[in-house]
Each structure stands twice: as structure tokens, then as C-alpha cells.
N, C-alpha and C positions, 0 to 999 in steps of 0.2 A: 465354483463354490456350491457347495452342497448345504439343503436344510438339515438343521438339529439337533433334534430335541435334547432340551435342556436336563440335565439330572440324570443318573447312570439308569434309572428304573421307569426314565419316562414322566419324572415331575417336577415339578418347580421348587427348589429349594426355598427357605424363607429367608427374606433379605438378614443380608450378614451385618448391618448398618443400622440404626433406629433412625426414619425417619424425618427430616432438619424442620426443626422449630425455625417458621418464617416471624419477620418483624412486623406487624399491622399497621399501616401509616392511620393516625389519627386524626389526619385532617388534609388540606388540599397541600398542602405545603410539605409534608413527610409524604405524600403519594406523588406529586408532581415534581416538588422540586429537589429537598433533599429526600430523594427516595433509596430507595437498598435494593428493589427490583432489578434484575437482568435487564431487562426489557426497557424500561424507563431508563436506564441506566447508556443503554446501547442509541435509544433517540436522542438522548441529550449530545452522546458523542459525535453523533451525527450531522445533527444538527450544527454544532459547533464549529465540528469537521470543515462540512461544504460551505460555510458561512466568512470564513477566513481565506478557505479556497476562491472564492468571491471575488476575495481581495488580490486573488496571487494571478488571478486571471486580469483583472483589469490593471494590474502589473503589465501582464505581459501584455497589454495592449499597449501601452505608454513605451514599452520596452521597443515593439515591432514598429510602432505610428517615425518613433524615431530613428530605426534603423534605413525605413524605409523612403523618410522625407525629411532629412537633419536639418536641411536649410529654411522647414516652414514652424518649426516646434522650439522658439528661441526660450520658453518657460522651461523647459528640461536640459538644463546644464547638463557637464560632465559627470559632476560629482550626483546630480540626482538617478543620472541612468543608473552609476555604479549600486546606488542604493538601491534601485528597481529590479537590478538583477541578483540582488542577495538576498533580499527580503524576499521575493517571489522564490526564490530555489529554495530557501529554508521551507518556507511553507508548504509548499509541494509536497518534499521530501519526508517532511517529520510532522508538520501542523496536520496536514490532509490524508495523504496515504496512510501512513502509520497508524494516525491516532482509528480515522476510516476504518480496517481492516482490521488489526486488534480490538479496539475498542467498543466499534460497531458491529460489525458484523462479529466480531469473538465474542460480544457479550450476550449480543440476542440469540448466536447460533448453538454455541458450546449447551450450554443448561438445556434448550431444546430438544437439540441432534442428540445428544448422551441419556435423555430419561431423567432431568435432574431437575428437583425445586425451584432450584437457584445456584448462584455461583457459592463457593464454601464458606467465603468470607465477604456478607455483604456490603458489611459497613465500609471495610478496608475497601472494596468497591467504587462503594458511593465517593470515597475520601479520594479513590485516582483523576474521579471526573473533577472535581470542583479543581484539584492541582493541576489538572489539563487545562481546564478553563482559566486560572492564575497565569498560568505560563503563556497562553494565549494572549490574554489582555497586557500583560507585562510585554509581550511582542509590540503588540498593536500601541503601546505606552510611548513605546521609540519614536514613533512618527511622529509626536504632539513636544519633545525635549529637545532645547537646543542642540542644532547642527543636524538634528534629524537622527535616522535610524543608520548602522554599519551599512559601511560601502565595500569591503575589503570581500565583496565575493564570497557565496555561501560556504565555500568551504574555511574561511576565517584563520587563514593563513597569516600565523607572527614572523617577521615584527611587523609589515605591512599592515595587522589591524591594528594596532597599539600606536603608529607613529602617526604624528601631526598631520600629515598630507593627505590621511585616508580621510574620508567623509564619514561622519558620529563617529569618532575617535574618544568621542567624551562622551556624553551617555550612550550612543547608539549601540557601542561592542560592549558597554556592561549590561545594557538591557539584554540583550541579544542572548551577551552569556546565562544571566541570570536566568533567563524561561527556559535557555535550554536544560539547565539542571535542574528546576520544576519541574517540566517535563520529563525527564529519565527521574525524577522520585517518585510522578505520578502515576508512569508506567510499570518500574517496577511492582505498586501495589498491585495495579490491574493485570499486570502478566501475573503473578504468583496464583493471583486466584484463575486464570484460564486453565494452566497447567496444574495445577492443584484439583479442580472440577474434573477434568477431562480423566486424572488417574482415578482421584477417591471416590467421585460421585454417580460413575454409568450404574445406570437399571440393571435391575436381573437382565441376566444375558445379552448385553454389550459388552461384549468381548474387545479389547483391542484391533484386533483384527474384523470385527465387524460396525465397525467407527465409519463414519463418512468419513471422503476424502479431504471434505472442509475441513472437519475438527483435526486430521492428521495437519494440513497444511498451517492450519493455526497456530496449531500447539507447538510446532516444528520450528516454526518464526519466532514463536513467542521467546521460546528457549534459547536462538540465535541470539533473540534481541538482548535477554538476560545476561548472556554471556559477552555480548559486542556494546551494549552501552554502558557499562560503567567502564570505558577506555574514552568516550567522551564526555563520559561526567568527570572525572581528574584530567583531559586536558582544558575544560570549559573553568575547570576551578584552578587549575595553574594558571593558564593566563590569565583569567581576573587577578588571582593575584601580583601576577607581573602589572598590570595596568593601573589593579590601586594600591600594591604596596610596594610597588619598586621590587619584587624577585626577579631573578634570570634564568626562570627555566629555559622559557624557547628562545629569549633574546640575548644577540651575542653581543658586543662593543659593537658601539653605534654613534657616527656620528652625522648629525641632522643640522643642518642649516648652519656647517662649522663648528656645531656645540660639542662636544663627549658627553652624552648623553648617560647617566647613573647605572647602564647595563653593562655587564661583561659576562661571558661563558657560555650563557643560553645555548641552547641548539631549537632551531627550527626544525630541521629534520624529524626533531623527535615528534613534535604536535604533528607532522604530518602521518609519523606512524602511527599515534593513536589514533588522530583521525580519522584513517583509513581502515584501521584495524574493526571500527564501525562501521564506517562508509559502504566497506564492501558488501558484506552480511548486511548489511540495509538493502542492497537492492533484492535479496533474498526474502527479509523479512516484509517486504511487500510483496515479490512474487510468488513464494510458496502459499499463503492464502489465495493468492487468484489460480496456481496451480489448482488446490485443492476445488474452489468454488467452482474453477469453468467444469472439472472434471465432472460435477455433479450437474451442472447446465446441462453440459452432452447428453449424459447419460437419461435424465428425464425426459430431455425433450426429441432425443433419436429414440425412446421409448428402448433401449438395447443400455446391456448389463455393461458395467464399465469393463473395459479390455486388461486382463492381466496385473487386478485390482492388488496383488499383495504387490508385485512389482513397481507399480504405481507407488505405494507407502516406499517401498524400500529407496526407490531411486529420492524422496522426498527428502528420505535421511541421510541420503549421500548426499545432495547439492547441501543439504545444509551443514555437514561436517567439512564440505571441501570450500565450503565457501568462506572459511576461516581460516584458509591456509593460500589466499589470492590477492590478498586486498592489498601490495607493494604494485601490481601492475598498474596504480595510479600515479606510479611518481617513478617512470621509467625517464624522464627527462630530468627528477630529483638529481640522478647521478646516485647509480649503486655497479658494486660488483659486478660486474657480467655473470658468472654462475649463479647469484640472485639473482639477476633477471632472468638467465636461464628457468632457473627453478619457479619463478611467476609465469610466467609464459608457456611453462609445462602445466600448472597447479591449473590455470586457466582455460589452454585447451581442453584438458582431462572432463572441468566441470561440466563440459558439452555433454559428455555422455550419457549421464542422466538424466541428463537436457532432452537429449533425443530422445530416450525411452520413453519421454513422458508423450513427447509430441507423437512417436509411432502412437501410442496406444489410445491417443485421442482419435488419430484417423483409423486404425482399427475399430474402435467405439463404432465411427459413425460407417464403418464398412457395411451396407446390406441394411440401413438400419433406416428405421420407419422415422426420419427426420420432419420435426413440423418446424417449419421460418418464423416461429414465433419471435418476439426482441431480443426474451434474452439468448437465445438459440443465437440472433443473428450475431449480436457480442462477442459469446461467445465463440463464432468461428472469427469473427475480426480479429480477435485478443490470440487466437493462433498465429494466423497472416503476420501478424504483425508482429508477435511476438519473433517468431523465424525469421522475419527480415531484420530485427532488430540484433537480434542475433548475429545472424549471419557478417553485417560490419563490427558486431564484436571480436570477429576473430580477427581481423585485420587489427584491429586496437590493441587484441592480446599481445602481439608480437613486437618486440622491442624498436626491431628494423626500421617497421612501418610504423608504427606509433609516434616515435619521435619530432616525424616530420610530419606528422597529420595531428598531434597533443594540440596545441594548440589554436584550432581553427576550427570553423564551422560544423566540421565529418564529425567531431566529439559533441557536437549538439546535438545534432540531426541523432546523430547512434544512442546518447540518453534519454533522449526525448524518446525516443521510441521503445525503447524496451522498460525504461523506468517512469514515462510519461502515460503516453497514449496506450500503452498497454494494457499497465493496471487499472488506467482508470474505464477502458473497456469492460472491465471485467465489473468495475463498481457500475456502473449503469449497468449490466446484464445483471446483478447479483439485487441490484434495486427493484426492475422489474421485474423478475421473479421472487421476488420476498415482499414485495410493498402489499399482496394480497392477504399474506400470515398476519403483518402488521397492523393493517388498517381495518381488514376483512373487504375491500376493493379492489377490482381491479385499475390499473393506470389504461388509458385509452391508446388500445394497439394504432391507429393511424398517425396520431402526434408521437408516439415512438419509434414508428417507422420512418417517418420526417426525421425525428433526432437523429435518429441511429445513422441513417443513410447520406446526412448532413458533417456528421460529427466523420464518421467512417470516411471519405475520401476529402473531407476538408483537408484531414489528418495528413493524408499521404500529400495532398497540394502543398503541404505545409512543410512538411520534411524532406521529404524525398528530393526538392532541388537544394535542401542544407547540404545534403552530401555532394553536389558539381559542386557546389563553393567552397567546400570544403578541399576537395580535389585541388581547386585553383586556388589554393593557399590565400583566403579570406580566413582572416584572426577572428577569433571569436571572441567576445567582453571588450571590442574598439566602440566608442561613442560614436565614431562616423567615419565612412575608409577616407574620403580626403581624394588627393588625387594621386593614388599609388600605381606604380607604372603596371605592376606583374597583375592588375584587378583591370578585368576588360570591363567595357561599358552592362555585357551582359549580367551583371552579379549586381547592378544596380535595378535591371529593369527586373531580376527574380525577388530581391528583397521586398520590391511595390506589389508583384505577384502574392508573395506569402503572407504577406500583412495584410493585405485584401481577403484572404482564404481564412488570415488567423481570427481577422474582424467577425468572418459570415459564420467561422464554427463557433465563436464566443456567444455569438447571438442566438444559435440554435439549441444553446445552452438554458435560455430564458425561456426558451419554448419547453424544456424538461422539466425547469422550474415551475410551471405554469400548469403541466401534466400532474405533476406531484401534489401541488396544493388542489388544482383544481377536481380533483379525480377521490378528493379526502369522504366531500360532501354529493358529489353529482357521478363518481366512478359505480361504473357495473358491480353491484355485489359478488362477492367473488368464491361463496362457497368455505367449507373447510379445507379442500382441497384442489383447488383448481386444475391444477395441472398433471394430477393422479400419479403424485411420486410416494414414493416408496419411506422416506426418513421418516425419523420421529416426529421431527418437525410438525407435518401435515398431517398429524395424526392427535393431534390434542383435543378435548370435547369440545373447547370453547375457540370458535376465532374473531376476534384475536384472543390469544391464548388471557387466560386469568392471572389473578397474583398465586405463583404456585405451581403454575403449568397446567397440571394434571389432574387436577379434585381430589379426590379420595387415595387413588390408589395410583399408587408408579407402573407406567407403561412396562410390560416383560418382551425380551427382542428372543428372535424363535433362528434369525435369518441375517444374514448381512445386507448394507444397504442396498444392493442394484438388485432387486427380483423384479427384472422387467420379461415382459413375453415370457414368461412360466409354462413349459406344456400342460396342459391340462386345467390350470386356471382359469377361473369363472371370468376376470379382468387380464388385460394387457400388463397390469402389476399387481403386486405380492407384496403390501405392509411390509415393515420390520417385525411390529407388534403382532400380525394374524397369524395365530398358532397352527400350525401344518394339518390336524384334522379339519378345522372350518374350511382351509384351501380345497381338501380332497374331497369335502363334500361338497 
């Protein structure tokens, strides 16, 4: 990529746009709470986010304590595991990563990285978080209503969650449903304004193609998500309505406890294709933000231009076009066609491809390139590792063959956890330590981050990596306890004590981040405007942390695309977006 200059004659045209009239909060309550701010906007989701996530961890502790010693944990019934492990997978999935990544990171980064006031529409804004927070606490509501919260396994497969025998049958899958469809209203607001910012609002000369690889990977998701979640807002609203008004969409004749039961016709099937029609492009709309983010990791901190940067956008808009045409290889044991499954199992290997280009071009990146082990540097190469191993047993899972008789067992844990678990959320701790400096104007204390990181980082693998021999040995996955099954050796008992022990020491090393975060608010190293001498928008604002506005007076003008690392003849090892090509050459 080459510098240049803007304007056929060498000058800067005048903005094509007037200016956006921002909203002034007038008190501590329109600045703090309900506020219209990106930024304020982006901590509350945040906040929210990891706060619920909280909850979905000490889930999974109650989940593992039990897997690991059934016979000492008599407080946690059958029916309470089932609930532990649905509520904890929703949360993960849609409460944490989602809201995380979009909400957070898309709101504080988009306006930032593009040159832009604010998001286009702030109120609409303000209006996603409080509906994110509704949907939240309408979650959290299930826990405190008779029978508790759904047991019927996050994916909330009918008729199983509707009939008598699952656990919260009665409020647990209305609440359940009910947040989730607050949730996709509340997203839809926030995603229109990402994608809406990122086209209408860039600076003089932010070009599409001169976009960080964050806001491609954002806005890329964002769109996915636009298009894959209203397939689970009309299945979340069918089946409520089959549960409180007696319809039969997904449920067919059914009879329960000798009764005929008021359903006829329904298909199952079908919620499972909606579902999935989401599901899949969900693990997308997480990962394409962590593709874009780590790619900006690399690139700062090997000091070296990102590798084969259009390619990079291009392959972002391929996974996310193909990953709309994958999402049946979840339900290869449903019972479909064989040339459908063919045709999934093709759709799915294919998606590797730009899978791979992304990852050459990350190790390209850091080919030759003046890397510093900084945290989030180190994330960021975890969130490779592992992304590729995660990977890699995905193609085993692609395949109908081998799927079949591994769908149901531990190998499907071990494989999501890893590439839709430990992955992104690598990337949220690297994306935190290098952004908590813009944020706070501090830095987080690099030795208790290196404690996390290196704590969290092989916990991780202690933790998965014997899911897959269990998985192998045909250990079922979502059993409350194996019992004494002949084909399960003694060894899959002494790994479960293993991982639950690993999964205890990474949960607690979690507190230690926590503890980094708040403590590092008041007592962290000042951290400069730019600490880490990158090149975005971002780190180029007057004030940090940035004001109401971003910018003061006048909107940032981009000269250069985001990677001007080691520039020949540059006074610095980087090159702004905003320093116009005469200051460089003088």
C-alpha cells in the first residue's frame, strides 16, 4: 500500500457532510447513565457483558465440581445440572461474546477508528443498551421463579422444552424466550447504527479500504448477525407461542404420561433449522471481530504492516457469505438426505479456505518482524494456537462419517470450547489490555497480566485437550454422572478430577484480572496518548481519554491506510493514519 494524497490537485476537499450535532448531557444521569455517548455507551456493555459472564463461569464451576465428584455434591440434582448447563451456554454465546464484541468493542472502536463524532443514531443507541440490560435481567429473573430457570439445553430444542419432564418448563423457557427476543430488538438498534457509522460517517480520507481490520471484522458480523437473527427471533416467538397458546409449530401429537396431549403437526425439525440457520453465523459473528482485532494486535505490536491487508477484508467477506450456507452440519445425526449432507460437509470444508488465508497472513505479519511479548501480543498469538487446533477437530466434526458417532460426546465440547470459547475470549483479554490505556488513560500492570495470561493460556489446554480422549472413548456429553458404564474406563474418571481442578485454578486467575482492572483505574502507570505508538485513529485523539465528541474542533483527515509500520525514511518506527506525507518527509 502506497501513500496518497488526497484530492486530484494535492488538497483536501471540504467535507461532503455538515458536521453531527452532538446531545449535551445535563446532568450526571444523561452523562453516566442514560447517556448517547459511544464510549459510555460501549462501558456499560461491558460492564454488563463480563458481569453476567461472572455468572456463566461459576456455572461452569457447579457444572465441572459435579462432573468430577457426583457422589459428594448431593445439593445439585439432575434437573439442576441440566439447568447449569443451558443457562451457562446461553450466556457465553449471546449474553458475553455477542453483546462484548458488538456492543463493546463496536461501539467504543467504530466512531474512534473511522474519524467519527459518534455513532449516527445515538439515542437509538442508548435505547439497545437499556434492552440488552432488560433481556439480561429478564435472564437472571428465571433463577428466582418457580421450577427455576430452562433445563432443555441451550439450544432449546421442542418439544423437549415445552413438555413436563424438562426443568422450568413453566417459567424457565418463557423467560428464557422472552430475553432472547429483547435481545435481537436490542441488537438490531445497535447493529444498524455500527453498520450505518462505518458506511456514512468515515473522515475525509477513510476510504473503505483504508479501514482497520477491527471495523471490517465488526461491521462484517454485524451484518451476519442482522441477517441470522431474525431466524431466531420467529423461532423464539413460535415456540412461546406453542407453550402459551397451545400452537403447533415445532410440536407434533404427543403423548406424555398416557395423556394426547392438545399438539398435532408441529415439526421439530423445523426450529432446529432456524436455529441453526443462527447458530452457525453466530460462531462467525464472534469470530470475525476477534479476526479483525488480533489482526491489529499483530500488526502493532510486531511493529510490521499487516500482510496482504486487502486479502485479509476479502477473505472476511468470504467466511461471512459462506458461513450462511453451513449451518445443517449441526444436525447431521437430525436425519437429512445424504446429498444435504453432502452438500454441508462441502459448504464446510470450503469455509477453511479463507480460514487459512487469514492465519498465513497473520504468520506472514509476524515473519521478520520486530515482535514485543507484550500481553496483548501474547493473546494474541494464543488466540492463533488455538484457534487452529480448534479448527483443526473441526474438520473431523464437518464430516458426516465421523460426526455421527462423535455428535454426541465430549470431542463436541472439547471442539466448541475451543474455537467459540477459549478463543474469542483470548482475544477479549488482548483487545482489553491494549485498549484499557485509550479508555482510562492507564496502563493495566504488565506482571499480573502476565500471571493471567500464562495461567489462563495452559489452564485452557489442561482443560480441553483431555475432552477430546473422552470424547474418543465415547463419553456422552450433558450425562449428570457416567454411573458405571462398561465401554468408560476408570481413566475418564481420574481426567474429569484433572480438569475440574485446572477449570477451578483458571477461574480464579480470572479474579486476579479482575483485580488488575479495577486496581490499575486509580494506582495504574499513566499511559500517555499513545502508548503503544500505533498507527489508527484511535490513538490519535487530543484528549485521552478521548472527550464527548472525540475530536474538538475539527475531524481527523486519513492521508494513509491503517498499517504504516517501519516506513523507510520516517522520523518513527510508525506513520499516523492522520500525518499528512509532507510532515513525514520532513
Amino acid at each position: 500500500m502506497v501513500d496518497i494524497t488526497i484530492g486530484a490537485a494535492g488538497t483536501i476537499p471540504p467535507a461532503e457532510v455538515k458536521d453531527v450535532e452532538l446531545y449535551h448531557p445535563k446532568s450526571w444521569v444523561t452523562k453516566y447513565v442514560f447517556c448517547q455517548d459511544a464510549k459510555v455507551i460501549a462501558i456499560q456493555y461491558s460492564i454488563t457483558a463480563l458481569s453476567i459472564g461472572l455468572v456463566a463461569l461459576v456455572l461452569s464451576w457447579l457444572i465441572r465440581l459435579q462432573l468430577a465428584f457426583p457422589s459428594n455434591f448431593s445439593a445439585i440434582s439432575p434437573g439442576d445440572y441440566l439447568q447449569f448447563i443451558t443457562i451457562h451456554g446461553m450466556i457465553m454465546v449471546i449474553y458475553l461474546l455477542t453483546a462484548l464484541f458488538l456492543g463493546g468493542f463496536g461501539n467504543y472502536l467504530i466512531p474512534l477508528m473511522v474519524g467519527a463524532r459518534d455513532m449516527v443514531f445515538p439515542y437509538v443507541n442508548m435505547v439497545s443498551y437499556w434492552v440488552y440490560l432488560l433481556a439480561v435481567l429478564v435472564l437472571v429473573a428465571s433463577f428466582f421463579m418457580p421450577g427455576g430457570p430452562t433445563g432443555s439445553g441451550w439450544t432449546l430444542y421442542p418439544p423437549q422444552a415445552i413438555l413436563s419432564g424438562t426443568p422450568g418448563r413453566d417459567w424457565g423457557i418463557i423467560l428464557m424466550l422472552v430475553s432472547l427476543i429483547l435481545f435481537i430488538i436490542g441488537f438490531t438498534m445497535g447493529g444498524l447504527n455500527y453498520v450505518v457509522t462505518a458506511l456514512q460517517s468515515r473522515t475525509r480520507g477513510m476510504t473503505l479500504m483504508r479501514m482497520p481490520l477491527t471495523v471490517w471484522g465488526i461491521v462484517t458480523a454485524t451484518v451476519l448477525a442482522l441477517l441470522a437473527f431474525p431466524a431466531l427471533f420467529v423461532g423464539c416467538v413460535m415456540l412461546l407461542f406453542d407453550r402459551i397458546l397451545g400452537t403447533s409449530f415445532f410440536i407434533p401429537a404427543v403423548v406424555e404420561l398416557g395423556q394426547h396431549l392438545n399438539y398435532s403437526g408441529g415439526s421439530p425439525l423445523l426450529f432446529q433449522h432456524l436455529f441453526w440457520f443462527f447458530g452457525h453465523p453466530e460462531v462467525y459473528i464472534v469470530a470475525l471481530p476477534a479476526f479483525g482485532i488480533v489482526s491489529d494486535l499483530i500488526a502493532t505490536h510486531a511493529r510490521k504492516n499487516i500482510f496482504g491487508y486487502r486479502m485479509m477484508v476479502w477473505a472476511i467477506v468470504a467466511i461471512g457469505a459462506l458461513s450462511m450456507v453451513v449451518w445443517a452440519h449441526h444436525m447431521y445425526v437430525s436425519g437429512m438426505n445424504p446429498y444435504f449432507g453432502f452438500f454441508f460437509a462441502t459448504t464446510t470444508l470450503i469455509i477453511a479456505i479463507p480460514t487459512a488465508i487469514k492465519v498465513y497472513n497473520w504468520v506472514l505479519t509476524l515473519w521478520r518482524g520486530d515482535i514485543h511479548l507484550t500481553v496483548p501480543m501474547l493473546f494474541a498469538l494464543a488466540f492463533i494456537v488455538t484457534f487452529v487446533n480448534g479448527g483443526m477437530t473441526g474438520l473431523f466434526l464437518g464430516n458426516p462419517v465421523v460426526d455421527v458417532p462423535l455428535s454426541d460426546t465430549m470431542f463436541v465440547v472439547a471442539h466448541f470450547h475451543m474455537v467459540m470459547g477459549m478463543a474469542p475470549i483470548f482475544v477479549i483479554f488482548g483487545a482489553i489490555y491494549h485498549w484499557y490505556p485509550k479508555v482510562t488513560g492507564r496502563m493495566l500492570n504488565e506482571m499480573l497480566g502476565k500471571f493471567h495470561f500464562w495461567v489462563t493460556f495452559l489452564g485452557a489446554y489442561a482443560i480441553y485437550f483431555p475432552m477430546h480422549y473422552l470424547g474418543l472413548m465415547g463419553v456422552p456429553r450433558r450425562y449428570f454422572e457416567m454411573g458405571d458404564m462398561a465401554f468408560v474406563p476408570q481413566s475418564a474418571t481420574t481426567l474429569n478430577i484433572f480438569i475440574t481442578m485446572a477449570a477451578l485454578i483458571v477461574g480464579f486467575a480470572q479474579m486476579v484480572f479482575l483485580f488488575n482492572m479495577i486496581w490499575s483505574l486509580s494506582k495504574g502507570k499513566p499511559a500517555g496518548s499513545n502508548p503503544w505508538r500505533a498507527t489508527t485513529l484511535e490513538w490519535q485523539t487530543p484528549e485521552t481519554p478521548p472527550g464527548h465528541g472525540n475530536w474538538g474542533k475539527e475531524l481527523p483527515v486519513v492521508y494513509r491506510w491503517a498499517y504504516g509500520y517501519s516506513v523507510p525514511g520516517a522520523k518513527e518506527d510508525f506513520v499516523p493514519q492522520n500525518q499528512p506525507a509532507v510532515a513525514r518527509a520532513a
